[in-house]
C-alpha positions in Angstrom: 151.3 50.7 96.7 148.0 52.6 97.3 147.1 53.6 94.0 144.4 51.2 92.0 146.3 50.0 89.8 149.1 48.7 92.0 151.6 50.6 90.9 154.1 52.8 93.7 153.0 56.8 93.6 155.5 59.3 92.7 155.7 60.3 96.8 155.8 56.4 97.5 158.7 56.2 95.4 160.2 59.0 96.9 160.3 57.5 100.3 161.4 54.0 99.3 165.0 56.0 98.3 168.0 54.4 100.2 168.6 58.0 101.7 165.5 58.6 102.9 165.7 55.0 104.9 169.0 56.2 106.0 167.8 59.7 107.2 164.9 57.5 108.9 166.8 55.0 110.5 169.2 58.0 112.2 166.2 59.9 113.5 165.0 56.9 114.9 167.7 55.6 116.9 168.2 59.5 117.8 164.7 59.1 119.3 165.3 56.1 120.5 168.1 57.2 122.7 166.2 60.5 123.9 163.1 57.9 125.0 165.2 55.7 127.1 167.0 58.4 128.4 163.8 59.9 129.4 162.7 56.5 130.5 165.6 56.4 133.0 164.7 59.3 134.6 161.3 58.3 135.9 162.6 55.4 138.7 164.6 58.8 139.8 163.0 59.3 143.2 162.7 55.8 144.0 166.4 54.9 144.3 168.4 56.2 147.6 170.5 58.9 146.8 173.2 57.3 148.6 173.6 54.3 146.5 173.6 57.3 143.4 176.5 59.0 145.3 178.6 56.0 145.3 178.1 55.5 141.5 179.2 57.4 138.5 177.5 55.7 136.2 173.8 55.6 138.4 174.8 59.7 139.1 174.9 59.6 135.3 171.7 57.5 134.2 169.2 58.4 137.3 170.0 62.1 138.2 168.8 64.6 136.0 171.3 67.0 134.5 170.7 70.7 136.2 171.3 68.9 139.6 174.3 67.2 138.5 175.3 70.9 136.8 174.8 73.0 139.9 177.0 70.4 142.0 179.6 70.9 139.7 179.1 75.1 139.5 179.5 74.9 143.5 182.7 72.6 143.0 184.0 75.3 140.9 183.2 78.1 143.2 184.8 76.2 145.7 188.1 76.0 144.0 188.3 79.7 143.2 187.1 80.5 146.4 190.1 78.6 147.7 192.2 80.0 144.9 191.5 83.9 146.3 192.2 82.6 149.7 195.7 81.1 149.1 196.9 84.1 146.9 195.5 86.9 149.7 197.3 84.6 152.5 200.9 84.7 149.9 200.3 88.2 149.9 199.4 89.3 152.9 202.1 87.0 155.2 205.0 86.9 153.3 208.2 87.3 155.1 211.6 87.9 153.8 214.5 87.6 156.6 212.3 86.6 159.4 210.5 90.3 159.2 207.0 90.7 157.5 206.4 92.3 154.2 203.7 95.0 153.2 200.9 93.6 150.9 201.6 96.7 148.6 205.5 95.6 148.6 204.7 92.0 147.8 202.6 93.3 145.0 205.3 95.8 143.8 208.1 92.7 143.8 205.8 90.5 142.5 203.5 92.3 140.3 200.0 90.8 138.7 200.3 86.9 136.9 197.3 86.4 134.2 196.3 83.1 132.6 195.6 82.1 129.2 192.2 81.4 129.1 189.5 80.6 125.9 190.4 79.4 122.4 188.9 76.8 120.0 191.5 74.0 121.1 191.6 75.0 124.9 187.6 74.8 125.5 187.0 71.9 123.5 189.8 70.1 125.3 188.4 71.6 129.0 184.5 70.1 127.7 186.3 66.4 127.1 188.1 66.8 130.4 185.2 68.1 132.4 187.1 71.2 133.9 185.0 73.6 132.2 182.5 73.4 134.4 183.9 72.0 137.7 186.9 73.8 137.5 186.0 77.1 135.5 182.2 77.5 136.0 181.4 77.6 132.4 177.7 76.4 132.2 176.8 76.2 129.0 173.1 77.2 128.5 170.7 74.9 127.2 169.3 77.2 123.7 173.4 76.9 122.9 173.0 73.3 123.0 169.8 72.8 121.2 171.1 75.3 118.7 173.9 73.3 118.4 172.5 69.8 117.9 169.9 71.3 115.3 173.1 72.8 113.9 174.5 69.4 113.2 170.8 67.6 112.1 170.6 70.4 109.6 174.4 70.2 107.7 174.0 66.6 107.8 170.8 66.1 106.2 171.9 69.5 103.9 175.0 67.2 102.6 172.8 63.8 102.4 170.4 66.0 100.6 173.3 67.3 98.1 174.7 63.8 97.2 171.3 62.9 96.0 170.8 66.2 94.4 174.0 65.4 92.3 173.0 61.8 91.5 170.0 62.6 90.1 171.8 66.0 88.1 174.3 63.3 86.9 171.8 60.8 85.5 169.5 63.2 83.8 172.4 64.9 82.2 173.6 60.9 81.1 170.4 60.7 79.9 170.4 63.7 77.9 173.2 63.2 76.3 172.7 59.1 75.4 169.3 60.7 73.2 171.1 63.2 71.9 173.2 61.2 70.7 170.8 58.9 69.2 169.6 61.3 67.2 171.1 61.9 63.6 174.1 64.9 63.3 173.0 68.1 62.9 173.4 71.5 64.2 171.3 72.1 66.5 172.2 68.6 67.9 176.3 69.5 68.3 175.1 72.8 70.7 173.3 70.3 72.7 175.8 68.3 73.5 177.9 71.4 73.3 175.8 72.7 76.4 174.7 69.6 78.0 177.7 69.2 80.3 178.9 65.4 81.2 177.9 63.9 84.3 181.6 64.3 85.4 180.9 68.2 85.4 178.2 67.6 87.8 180.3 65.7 89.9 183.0 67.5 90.0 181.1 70.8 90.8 178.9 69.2 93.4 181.9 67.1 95.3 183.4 70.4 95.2 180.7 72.4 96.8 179.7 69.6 99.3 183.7 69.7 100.6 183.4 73.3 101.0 180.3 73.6 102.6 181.1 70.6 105.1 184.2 72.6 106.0 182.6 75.7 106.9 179.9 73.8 108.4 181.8 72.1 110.6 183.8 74.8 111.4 180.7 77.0 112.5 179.7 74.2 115.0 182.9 74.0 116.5 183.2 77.9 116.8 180.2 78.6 118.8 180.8 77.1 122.0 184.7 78.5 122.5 183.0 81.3 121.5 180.7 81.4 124.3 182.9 80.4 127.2 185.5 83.6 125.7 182.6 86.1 126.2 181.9 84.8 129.4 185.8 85.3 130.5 185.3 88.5 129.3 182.3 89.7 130.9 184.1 88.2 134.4 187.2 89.8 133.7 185.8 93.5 133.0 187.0 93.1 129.4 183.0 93.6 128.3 181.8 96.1 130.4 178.6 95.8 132.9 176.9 97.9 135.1 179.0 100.8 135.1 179.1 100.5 130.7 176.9 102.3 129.0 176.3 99.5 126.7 175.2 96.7 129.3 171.5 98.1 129.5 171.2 97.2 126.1 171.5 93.6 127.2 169.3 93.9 129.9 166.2 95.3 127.6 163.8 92.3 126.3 165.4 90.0 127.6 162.9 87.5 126.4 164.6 87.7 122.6 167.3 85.1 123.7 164.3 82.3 122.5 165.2 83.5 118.7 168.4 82.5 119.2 168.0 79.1 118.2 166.4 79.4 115.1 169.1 82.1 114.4 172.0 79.7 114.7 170.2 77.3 112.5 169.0 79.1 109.6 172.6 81.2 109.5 174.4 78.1 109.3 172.2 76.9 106.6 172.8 80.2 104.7 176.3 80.6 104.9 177.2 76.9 104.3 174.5 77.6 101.3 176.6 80.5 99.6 179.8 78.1 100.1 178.4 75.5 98.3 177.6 77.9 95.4 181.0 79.9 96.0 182.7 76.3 94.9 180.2 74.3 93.1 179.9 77.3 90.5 183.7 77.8 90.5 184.7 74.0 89.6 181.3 74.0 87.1 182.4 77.0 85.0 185.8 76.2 85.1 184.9 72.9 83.7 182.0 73.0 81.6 182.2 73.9 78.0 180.7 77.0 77.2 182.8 79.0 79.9 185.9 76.4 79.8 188.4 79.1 78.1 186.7 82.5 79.6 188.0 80.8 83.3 191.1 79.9 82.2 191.7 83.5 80.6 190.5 85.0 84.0 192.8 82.8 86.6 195.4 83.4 83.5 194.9 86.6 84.7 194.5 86.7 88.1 197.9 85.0 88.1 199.8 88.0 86.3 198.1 90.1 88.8 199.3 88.5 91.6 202.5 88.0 90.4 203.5 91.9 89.5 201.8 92.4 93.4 204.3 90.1 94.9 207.1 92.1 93.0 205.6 95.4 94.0 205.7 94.3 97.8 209.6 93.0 97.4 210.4 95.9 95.5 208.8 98.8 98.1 210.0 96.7 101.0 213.6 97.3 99.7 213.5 100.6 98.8 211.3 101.3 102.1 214.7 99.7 104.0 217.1 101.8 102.3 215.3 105.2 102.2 213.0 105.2 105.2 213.4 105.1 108.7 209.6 104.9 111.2 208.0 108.2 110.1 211.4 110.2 108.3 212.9 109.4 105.2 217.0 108.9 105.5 217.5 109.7 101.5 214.5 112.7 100.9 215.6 113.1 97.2 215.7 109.3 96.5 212.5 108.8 98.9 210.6 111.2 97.0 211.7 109.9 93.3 210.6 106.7 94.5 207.3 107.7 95.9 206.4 109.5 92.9 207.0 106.0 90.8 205.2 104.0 93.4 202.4 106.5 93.2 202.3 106.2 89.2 202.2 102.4 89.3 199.9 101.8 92.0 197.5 104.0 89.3 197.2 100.8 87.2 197.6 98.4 90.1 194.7 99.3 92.4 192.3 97.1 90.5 194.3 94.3 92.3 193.5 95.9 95.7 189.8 96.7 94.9 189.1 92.8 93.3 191.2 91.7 96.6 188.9 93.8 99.1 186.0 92.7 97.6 186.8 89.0 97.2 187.7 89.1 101.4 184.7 91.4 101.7 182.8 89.0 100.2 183.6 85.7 101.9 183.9 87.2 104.9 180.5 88.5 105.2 179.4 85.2 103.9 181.1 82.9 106.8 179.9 85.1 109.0 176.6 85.1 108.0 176.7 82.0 109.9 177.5 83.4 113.1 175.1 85.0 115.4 177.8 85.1 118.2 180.3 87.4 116.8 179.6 91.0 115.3 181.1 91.2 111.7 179.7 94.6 111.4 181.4 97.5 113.8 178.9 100.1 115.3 179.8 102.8 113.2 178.6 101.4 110.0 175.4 102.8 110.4 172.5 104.5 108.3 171.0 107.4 110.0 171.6 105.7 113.8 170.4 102.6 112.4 173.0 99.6 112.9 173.2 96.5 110.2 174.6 93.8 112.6 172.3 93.8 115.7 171.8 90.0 116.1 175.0 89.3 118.1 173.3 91.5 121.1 170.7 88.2 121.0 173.3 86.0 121.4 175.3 88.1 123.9 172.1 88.4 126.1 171.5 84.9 126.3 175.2 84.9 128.1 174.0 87.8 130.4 171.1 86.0 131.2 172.7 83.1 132.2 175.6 84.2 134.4 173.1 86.3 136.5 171.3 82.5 137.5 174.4 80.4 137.4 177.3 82.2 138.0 179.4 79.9 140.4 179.4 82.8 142.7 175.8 83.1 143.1 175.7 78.9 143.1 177.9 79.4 146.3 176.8 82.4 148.2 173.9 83.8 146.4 
């Protein structure tokens, strides 16, 4: 203790916590590891590079990563390189009964084959095999990783920081209620403890919102990089447009805003996992504390007899729909219009379903993808006056640009 009279400050205290040992102890071996790793690479230039050759493991520990990362962009040229060769050699010399035929022929009989290429399970499985690099030329620029890793720092200490949070809600509110109930009966002592909810309430509502959070959390991390590697297909495959769209000089204007895009990822995932976390741990709180115990049961009581007479609305219309309609013309017109009229009539008292259902999906959409800066939630038409809401994708998307005009495996090969 450094206080005079021996006794532990409040901040000493603070930092004598089990957590904060844990949070210590996993940023230092994280340094740790990112020492000796930069440790490693100083002996670089004094081993032979052919004894590094021979060796996975010394390629791994004494060769810095952009070297080892261009190698394997040239491997993939290579391939595809190869790839264009053999399939301009089927085309070009096939024969059928000993006489040649024409490339345009060929490509008539034959007609064009596509891949399926991108997707959350697909790239993640390509990163663990190595192929999306070596194979596909996917190089996966370094803010993307940084982002990443800070992404993961952030929820993990954001969830440590929660459990904590609800351990010392829980025993303040145990300690609330134990003097409460010390004290003699009275009035105003039953609406305290009517209002002071249990320790199980806190729980409950955190546990909730800490399982919600982590999913979208972890969801976010994993959606960035597929993300990334599908633009990139796209921007290959003409899908985005480049030189000749009018949109591709907006990526190539201040070019230098790609350095936001780290702190963009971070503090989006904070936000949206931060608006989950409320989105459940308010939920499971009012639906079990006290005061508000009944008004949530009366609302999901409901929400339940909404969703019930819109599940017999959709059964009903999709039979009549099969028996009087057929595409855009109506087989019974008198029936057809009877019915239409009804439908009409009842929808009157049923589109409050539809407006609490396009706000709730409105509403969570917006806040999952608050979280991501490498997807546009907002289309360019929703716009004030020319001015666009959702610009920060473009960041993102430049970063892309930026990086397949240096390592493109083209340009590795035969730039």
């Amino acid at each position: 203790p450094h206080s005079p009279d021996g006794v532990m400050t409040e901040t000493e205290e603070l930092l004598s916590q089990p957590y904060f040992r844990l949070i210590a102890t996993i940023f230092f071996i994280f340094g740790s590891l990112l020492a000796a790793k930069c440790v490693l690479m100083i002996p670089t230039g004094l081993i032979p590079t052919s004894s590094i050759k021979g060796s996975r493991l010394l390629s791994y520990l004494f060769v810095p990563s952009s070297p080892r990362q261009a190698s394997f962009t040239k491997q993939a040229a290579t391939r595809k390189f190869n790839k264009v060769i053999d399939q301009a050699r089927s085309m070009h010399f096939k024969t059928q009964l000993g006489r040649p035929i024409s490339p345009l022929d060929q490509f008539v009989l034959c007609g064009m084959s596509a891949e399926n290429r991108g997707g959350l399970l697909w790239t993640w499985k390509e990163i663990v095999s190595g192929r999306l690099l070596n194979t596909h030329g996917i190089w996966l620029q370094s803010s993307l990783l940084v982002g990443q890793e800070g992404q993961i720092v952030v929820l993990v200490f954001g969830l440590v920081l929660a459990v904590w949070g609800a351990m010392q809600l829980a025993e303040n509110a145990a300690q609330q209620r134990r003097d409460l109930e010390s004290e003699p009966p009275s009035y105003l002592r039953d609406q305290a403890l009517y209002v002071t909810p249990y320790p199980w309430v806190i729980w409950a509502s955190f546990g909730a919102g800490i399982a919600v959070a982590a999913i979208i959390g972890i969801t976010l991390v994993l959606l960035y990089i597929p993300s990334n590697t599908a633009t990139v297909f796209k921007l290959r495959s003409g899908i985005i447009g480049s030189f000749r769209d009018p949109k591709f000089a907006t990526y190539r204007k201040n070019a230098d805003v790609i350095c936001y895009n780290v702190g963009n990822m971070i503090y989006a995932l904070i936000g949206s996992t931060g608006l989950f976390f409320l989105i459940g741990a308010g939920a499971i709180f009012l639906l079990t504390w006290a005061p508000t115990r009944s008004f949530m049961i009366n609302l999901i009581g409901w929400g339940l007899g909404l969703v019930i007479t819109m599940l017999i609305k959709m059964i009903v219309v999709k039979c009549l729909r099969k028996n009087n309609q057929q595409a855009l013309y109506r087989k019974k017109p008198r029936a057809a219009n009877i019915t239409g009229l009804c439908l009409m009539c009842w929808n009157i008292a049923l589109g409050a379903g539809l407006m609490l259902g396009r706000l709730t999906q409105f509403l969570l959409a917006a806040a999952f993808w608050i979280g991501r800066t490498d997807a546009q939630f907002l289309d360019d038409d929703v716009n004030l006056f020319g001015y666009r809401f959702d610009k920060i994708a473009i960041n993102f998307r430049k970063d892309i640009v930026v990086t397949e005009a240096h390592r493109h495996p083209f340009l590795d090969r035969i730039g």
